[in-house]
N, C-alpha and C positions, 0 to 999 in steps of 0.2 A: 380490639377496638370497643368492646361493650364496655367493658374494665374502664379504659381511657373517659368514654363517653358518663359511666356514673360519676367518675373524679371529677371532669368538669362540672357536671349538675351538680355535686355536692360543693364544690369550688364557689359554683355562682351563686348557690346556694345563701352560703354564708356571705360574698361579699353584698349581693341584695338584700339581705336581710329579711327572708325569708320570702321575698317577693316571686323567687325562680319558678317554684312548684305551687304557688297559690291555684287553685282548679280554671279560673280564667287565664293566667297566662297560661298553663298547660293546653288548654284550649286553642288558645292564640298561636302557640306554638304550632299545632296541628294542623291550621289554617292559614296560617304563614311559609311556611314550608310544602305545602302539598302539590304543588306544581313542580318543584325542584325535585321530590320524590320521583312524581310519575318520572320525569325525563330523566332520573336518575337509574331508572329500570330499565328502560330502553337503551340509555348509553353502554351502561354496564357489559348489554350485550355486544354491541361495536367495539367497544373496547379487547374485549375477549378475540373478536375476531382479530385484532390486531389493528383497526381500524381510530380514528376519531368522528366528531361528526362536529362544526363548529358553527351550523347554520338552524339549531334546533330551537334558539330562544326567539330570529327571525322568523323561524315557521309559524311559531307560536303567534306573535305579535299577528304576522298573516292570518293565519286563520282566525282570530279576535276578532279580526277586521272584518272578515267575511262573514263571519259570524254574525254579526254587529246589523251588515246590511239585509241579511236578511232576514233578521228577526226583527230590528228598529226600522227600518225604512220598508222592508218587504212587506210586514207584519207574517210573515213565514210562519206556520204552525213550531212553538220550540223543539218538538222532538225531531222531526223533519229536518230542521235546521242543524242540528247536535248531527243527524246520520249525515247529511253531506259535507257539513265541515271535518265530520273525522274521514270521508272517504277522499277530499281534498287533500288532505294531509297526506293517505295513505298513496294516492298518485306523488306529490310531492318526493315520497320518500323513494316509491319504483323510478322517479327521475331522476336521482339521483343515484340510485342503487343502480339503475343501469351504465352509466357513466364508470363507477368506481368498481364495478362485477363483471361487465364484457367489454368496456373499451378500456378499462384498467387504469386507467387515471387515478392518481393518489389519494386518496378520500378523503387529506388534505384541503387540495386545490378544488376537489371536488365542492366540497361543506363549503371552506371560502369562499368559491363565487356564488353558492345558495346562500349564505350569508348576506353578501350583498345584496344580490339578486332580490328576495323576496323580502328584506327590508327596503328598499326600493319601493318594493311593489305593495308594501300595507302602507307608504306615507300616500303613496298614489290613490290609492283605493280610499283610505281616509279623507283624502286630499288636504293633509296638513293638518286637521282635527280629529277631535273626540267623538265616537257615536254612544249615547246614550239615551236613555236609562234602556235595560237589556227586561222583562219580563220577571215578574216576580217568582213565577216558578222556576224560570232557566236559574236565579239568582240561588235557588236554594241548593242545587248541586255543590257551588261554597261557602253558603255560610249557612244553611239549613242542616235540623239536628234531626232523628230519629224522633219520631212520637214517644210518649211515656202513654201507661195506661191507665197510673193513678194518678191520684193529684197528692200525692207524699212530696214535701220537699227534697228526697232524698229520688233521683231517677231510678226506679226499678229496672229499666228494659239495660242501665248500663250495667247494673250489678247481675240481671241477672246473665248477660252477656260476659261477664267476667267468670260466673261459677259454669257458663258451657264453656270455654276456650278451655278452664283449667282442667275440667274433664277431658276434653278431649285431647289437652296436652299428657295427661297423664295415661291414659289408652294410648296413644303413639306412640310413646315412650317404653313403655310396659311390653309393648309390641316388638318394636324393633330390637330390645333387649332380649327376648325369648325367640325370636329369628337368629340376632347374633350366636347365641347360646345351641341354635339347632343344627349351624353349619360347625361348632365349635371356636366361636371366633373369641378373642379378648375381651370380654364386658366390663373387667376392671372392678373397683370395692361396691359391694355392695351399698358401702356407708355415703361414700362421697355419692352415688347415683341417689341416693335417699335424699341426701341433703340438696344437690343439684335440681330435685325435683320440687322439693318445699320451697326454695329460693325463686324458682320462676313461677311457681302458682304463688306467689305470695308477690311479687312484681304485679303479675296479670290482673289481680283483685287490687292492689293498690291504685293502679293505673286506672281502672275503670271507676274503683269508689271516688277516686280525684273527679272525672268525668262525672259520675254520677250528682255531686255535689253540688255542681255550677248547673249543666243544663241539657246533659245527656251528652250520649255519642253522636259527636259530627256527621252529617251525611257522608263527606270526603272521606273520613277513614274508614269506612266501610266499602267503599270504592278501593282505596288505597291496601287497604286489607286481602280482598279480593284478587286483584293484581302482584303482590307477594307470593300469595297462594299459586295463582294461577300457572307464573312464572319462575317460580323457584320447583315446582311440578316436571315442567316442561325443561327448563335447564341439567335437572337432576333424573328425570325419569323418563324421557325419551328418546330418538333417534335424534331426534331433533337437536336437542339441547347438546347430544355428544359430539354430534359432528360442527356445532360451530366452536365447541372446544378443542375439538380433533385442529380446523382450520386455524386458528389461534396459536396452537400448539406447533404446527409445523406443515403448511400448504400443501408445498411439493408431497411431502408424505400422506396426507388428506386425501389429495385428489389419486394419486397413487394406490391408497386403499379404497376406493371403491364412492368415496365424498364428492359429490356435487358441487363441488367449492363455488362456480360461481352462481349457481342457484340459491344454497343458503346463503351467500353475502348480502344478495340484492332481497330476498326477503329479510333480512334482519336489518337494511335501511327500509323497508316498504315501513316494518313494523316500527322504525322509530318517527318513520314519519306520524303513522297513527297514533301515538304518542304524544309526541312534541300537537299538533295539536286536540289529545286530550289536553297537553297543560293548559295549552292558549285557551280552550274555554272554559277551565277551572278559574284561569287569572283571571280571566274577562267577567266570569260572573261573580269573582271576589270584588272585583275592582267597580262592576258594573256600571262598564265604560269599553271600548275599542279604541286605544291611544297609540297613536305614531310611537312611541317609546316603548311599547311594552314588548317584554320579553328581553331589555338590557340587559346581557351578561348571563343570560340563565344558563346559557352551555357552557361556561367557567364555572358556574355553580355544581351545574352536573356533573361536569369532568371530575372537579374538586369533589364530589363526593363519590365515584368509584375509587379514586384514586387510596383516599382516608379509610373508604373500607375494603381493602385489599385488592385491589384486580391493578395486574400488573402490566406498567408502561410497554410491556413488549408483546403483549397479549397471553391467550392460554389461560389464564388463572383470573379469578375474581367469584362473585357470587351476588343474586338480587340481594339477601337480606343481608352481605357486607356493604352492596350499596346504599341500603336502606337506613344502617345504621353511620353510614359514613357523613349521609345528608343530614339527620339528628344532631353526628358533633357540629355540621356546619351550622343550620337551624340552632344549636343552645348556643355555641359563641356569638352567631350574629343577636340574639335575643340580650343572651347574657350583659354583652358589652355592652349594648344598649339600656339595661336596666341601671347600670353602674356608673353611666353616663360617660364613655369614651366615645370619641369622634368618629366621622367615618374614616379619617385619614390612618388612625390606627387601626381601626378595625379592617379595614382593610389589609394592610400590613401583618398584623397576627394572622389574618388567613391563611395570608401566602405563606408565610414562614410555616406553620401548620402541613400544607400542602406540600413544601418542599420535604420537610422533616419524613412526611409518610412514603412520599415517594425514596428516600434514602433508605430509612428503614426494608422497603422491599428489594432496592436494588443489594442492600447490605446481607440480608437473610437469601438473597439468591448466590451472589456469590459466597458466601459464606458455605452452603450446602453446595456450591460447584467444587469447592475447594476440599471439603471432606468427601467428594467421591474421588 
């Protein structure tokens, strides 16, 4: 899917004419997609479990709302306001985890009636309007940049943010290659792992000199960064992460082995709850506003991008940074198209088709390798 995702940017590349990677729309990009990331980490992990979640763009919208009242109408201190709306969230999600973990109800019918349910309950709360304007520091969480320290046209703090990542890509790397090597594992050519290496410290400093050129690095991806990090940690290097893969992979056998099944279930909706509204107040202070609509369709976006970056319809298999990179192809078509000037009716339509295609792809490569065992 990285593959996939450079062809399209090099695609839109040329059909915008050279508009795609200008350092503002890159920018745009970053901050138009960042709520569909966040709940694209969170799903990733339901999904895995074998789960969906179809109520997380309503939560969102919800906690906007609450958000909303008690920073605009309350005048509620913003940080104060940010901890109870993610801990509203995080009940929203145990309410829901409960239902779908010990009374067992399909997480289907579950999500569905929190769909309705708590978009219901933000037109209520709104009561049919917008609350605004939200604080100008809450505002900066999405559209606020890191400081610079000079005043050079050129942002120092993103460049020099690009020569620490590529260090320390190239020490993890260098690591894990001398670990493989210590158990006697396959490390594979020398040359390709050389060249493998240049190619992505040579992205990372592209990436950021783009960044650096317009107006620095986003607050959000530095948020966004951090949760990757965080998550793909925990997925890959703990109990934690293995046993909702264990669950994912095969319940009955899970709980069999010694897995908690319905305890990690209902934390891993508690945590999308925390999630979904982390996005709601990303949106809300992009948007800097509380609107009965908001959060339309974000768990079709979501889903659509575990799906595009590998984790499969049956659960068991996926990954944060497949998620991550699944939301990007989603983010540069919907950009893309829009630069080239297609409508929404198509653009819509090539999603889906997009969506189906990845989902066949995985069902194909699954049976494919059931049939060579």
């Amino acid at each position: 899917m990285i593959i996939a995702l450079l062809f399209i940017m090099l695609l839109f590349e040329v059909l915008t004419g050279g508009l795609l990677l200008k350092p503002i729309n890159i920018t745009n990009l970053i901050l138009q997609n960042s709520y569909i990331l966040v709940l694209a980490i969170g799903m990733v992990l339901v999904i895995i479990t074998g789960h969906i979640d179809l109520s997380v763009g309503s939560i969102a919208a919800f906690v906007g709302a609450v958000s909303a009242i008690f920073m605009v109408q309350w005048q509620m201190n913003p940080i104060l306001a940010v901890v109870l709306s993610i801990v509203i969230g995080g009940l929203i999600g145990a309410w829901q985890g409960f239902w779908v973990a010990y009374v067992r109800i399909p997480a289907f019918i579950v999500t569905l009636a929190g769909m309705l349910l708590f978009r219901g309950l933000t037109m209520i709360v709104l009561e049919g309007q917008s609350i605004s304007p939200f604080p100008n520091g809450f505002q900066k969480i999405s559209s606020g940049f890191i400081p610079d320290f000079s005043n050079m046209a050129t942002n120092i703090v993103a460049v020099l943010a690009g020569i620490a990542l590529s260090i320390l890509y190239i020490v993890t790397e260098l690591r894990n290659r001398s670990a493989q090597r210590k158990y006697n594992f396959d490390t594979g050519s020398q040359a390709i792992f050389l060249v493998k290496m240049i190619l992505v410290v040579a992205v990372i400093n592209a990436f950021t000199i783009v960044l650096a050129s317009y107006a620095g690095i986003p607050t959000i991806l530095v948020l966004l960064f951090l949760l990757i990090i965080i998550y793909s940690f925990v997925m890959n290097k703990t109990v934690m992460g293995r046993h909702v893969y264990a669950i994912g992979g095969n319940e009955k056998a899970a709980g069999l082995s010694g897995v908690k099944t319905k305890k990690v279930t209902f934390w891993v909706f508690v945590n999308m709850g925390v999630l979904a509204a982390v996005s709601g107040l990303i949106f809300a202070a992009r948007l800097n506003a509380a609107t009965p609509r908001a959060g339309t369709n974000f768990e079709l976006d979501a889903i659509a991008a575990c799906f595009i970056g590998g984790a499969s319809a049956s659960g068991g298999i996926g990954t944060v940074f497949g998620a991550i990179i699944g939301g990007l192809v989603m983010g540069v078509l919907n950009n893309g198209m829009s630069l080239v000037g297609l409508g929404i009716d198509w653009q819509q339509g090539i999603k889906g088709l997009v969506l189906l295609l990845a989902v066949a792809f995985d069902i194909y490569n699954k049976n494919k390798g059931t049939s060579s065992v």
